[in-house]
N, C-alpha and C positions, 0 to 999 in steps of 0.2 A: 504494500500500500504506500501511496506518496504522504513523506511525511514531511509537513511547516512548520517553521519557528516562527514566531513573532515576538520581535524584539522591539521594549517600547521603555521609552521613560518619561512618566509620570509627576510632575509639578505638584499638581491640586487635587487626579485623579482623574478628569476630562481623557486624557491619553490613556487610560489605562481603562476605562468604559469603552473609548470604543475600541481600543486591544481587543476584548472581551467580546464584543461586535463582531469583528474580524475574524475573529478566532472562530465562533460558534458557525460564520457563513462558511468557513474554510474545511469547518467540520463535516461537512456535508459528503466530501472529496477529500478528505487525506485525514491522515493522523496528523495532531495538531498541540503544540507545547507552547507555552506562554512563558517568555522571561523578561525581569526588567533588565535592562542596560546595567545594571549593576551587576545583576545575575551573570547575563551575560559574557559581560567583561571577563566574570572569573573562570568559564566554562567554554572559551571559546573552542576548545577540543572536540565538544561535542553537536557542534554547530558542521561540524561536517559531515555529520549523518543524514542530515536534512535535504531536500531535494527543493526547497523553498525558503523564504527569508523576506518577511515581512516586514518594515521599518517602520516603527514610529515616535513621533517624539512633539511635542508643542512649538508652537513658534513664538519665541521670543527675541525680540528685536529684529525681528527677521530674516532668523536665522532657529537651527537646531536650539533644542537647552542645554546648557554644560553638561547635564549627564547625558546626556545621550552623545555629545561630542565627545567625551572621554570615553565611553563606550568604540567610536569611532576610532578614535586615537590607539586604542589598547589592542584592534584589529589588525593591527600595523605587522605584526607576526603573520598572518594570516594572510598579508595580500603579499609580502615576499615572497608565500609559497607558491601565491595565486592559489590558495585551500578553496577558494566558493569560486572557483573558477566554470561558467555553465550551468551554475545554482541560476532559479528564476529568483528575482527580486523585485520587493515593489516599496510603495510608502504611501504613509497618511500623516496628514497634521492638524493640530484641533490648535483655533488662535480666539481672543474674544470680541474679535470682532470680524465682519462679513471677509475684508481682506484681510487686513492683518499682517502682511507682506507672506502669504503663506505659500506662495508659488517660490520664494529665494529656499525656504526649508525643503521643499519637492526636487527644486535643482540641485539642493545640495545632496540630498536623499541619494538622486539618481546619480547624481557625477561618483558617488563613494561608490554604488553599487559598478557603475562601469570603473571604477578605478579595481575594482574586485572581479572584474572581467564576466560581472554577472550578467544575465539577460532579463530585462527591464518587463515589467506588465505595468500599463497604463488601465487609467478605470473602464474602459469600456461602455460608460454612457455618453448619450447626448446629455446637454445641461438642461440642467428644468426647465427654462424658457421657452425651449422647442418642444419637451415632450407633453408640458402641461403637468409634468408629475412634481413633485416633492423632492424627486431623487436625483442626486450629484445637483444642489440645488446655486452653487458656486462655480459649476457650468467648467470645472477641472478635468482637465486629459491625462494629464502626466501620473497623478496621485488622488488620493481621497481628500477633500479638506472639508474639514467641518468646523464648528463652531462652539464657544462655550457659553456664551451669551451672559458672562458676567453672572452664575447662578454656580449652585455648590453642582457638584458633580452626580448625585442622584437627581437631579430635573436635567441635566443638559450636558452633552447634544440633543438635541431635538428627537421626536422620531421618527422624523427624515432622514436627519445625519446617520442613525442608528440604522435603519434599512440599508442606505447606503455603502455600512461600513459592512453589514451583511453580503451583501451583493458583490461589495470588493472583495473582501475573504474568499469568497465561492469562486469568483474569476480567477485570484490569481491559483487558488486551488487548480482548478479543471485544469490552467495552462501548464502547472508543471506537472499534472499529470498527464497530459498529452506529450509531452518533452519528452516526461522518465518512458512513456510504453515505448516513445519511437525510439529511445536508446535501446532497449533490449529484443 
């Protein structure tokens, strides 16, 4: 079975709701492990069993959080080997407001993941303004971005953002498991 990691670090808890999101759509289509960036960091050994690697972390200042960059930082063994070399990779970011600069956090998401020679899944939806739906309501290609709306982390994300972050788990689910069957 394909199996995901999701790797997230959590500020207020927003990042780690919709981790949890992610996880539960990803469930669907692989075995599926949740760590923080902390976790992480100390475990990188076993992040190469994984056939997936979901990135998440909040946007502050416009960029990653310090934990999740030091997360980043600590991987630095891991891209000398090119160890997640053909791993799919993806990312999401929850900021508290509509932009938030959360597209600089997705770029930097994704440049780490190609600095790790991984192959990138993007959300897969249109943006809410064309479908009429709720969903990918930030109208994002690259990653998930959702929102915390200034509210403690049991009311928000929305349950829009919450669907959404379902539907991206599951996407990037299915694509690495269409990768691992064509590898074997």
């Amino acid at each position: 079975m394909t199996k995901l990691a999701v790797i997230y670090h959590s500020g207020y808890g927003h990042t780690a709701r919709v981790a949890q999101f992610v996880a539960e759509g990803a469930g669907r289509h692989a075995e599926v492990a949740l760590y923080t960036a902390e976790e992480a960091s100390a475990r990188l050994d076993e992040l190469a069993a994984y056939d997936a690697i979901v990135f998440g972390a909040p946007t502050y200042m416009g960029s990653v959080s310090a934990g999740f960059k030091a997360f980043m930082d600590a991987s630095a063994p891991v891209w000398f080997k090119q160890g997640w070399k053909d791993k799919v990779a993806a990312g999401f970011t929850v900021s508290n407001s509509p932009s938030g600069d959360k597209l600089g956090t997705l770029q930097q998401l994704s440049v780490f993941a190609a600095q790790h020679s991984m192959i990138w899944v993007s959300t897969g939806e249109l943006p809410a303004g064309v479908t009429g739906s709720e969903i990918n309501r930030y109208g994002s290609f690259l990653g998930l971005m959702t929102r915390s709306d200034n509210a403690p982390a049991e009311q928000t994300p929305d349950a829009a953002d919450l669907e959404s972050a379902r539907r991206f788990g599951e996407r990037v689910a299915i694509a690495a498991d269409q990768l691992r069957r064509g590898r074997h």
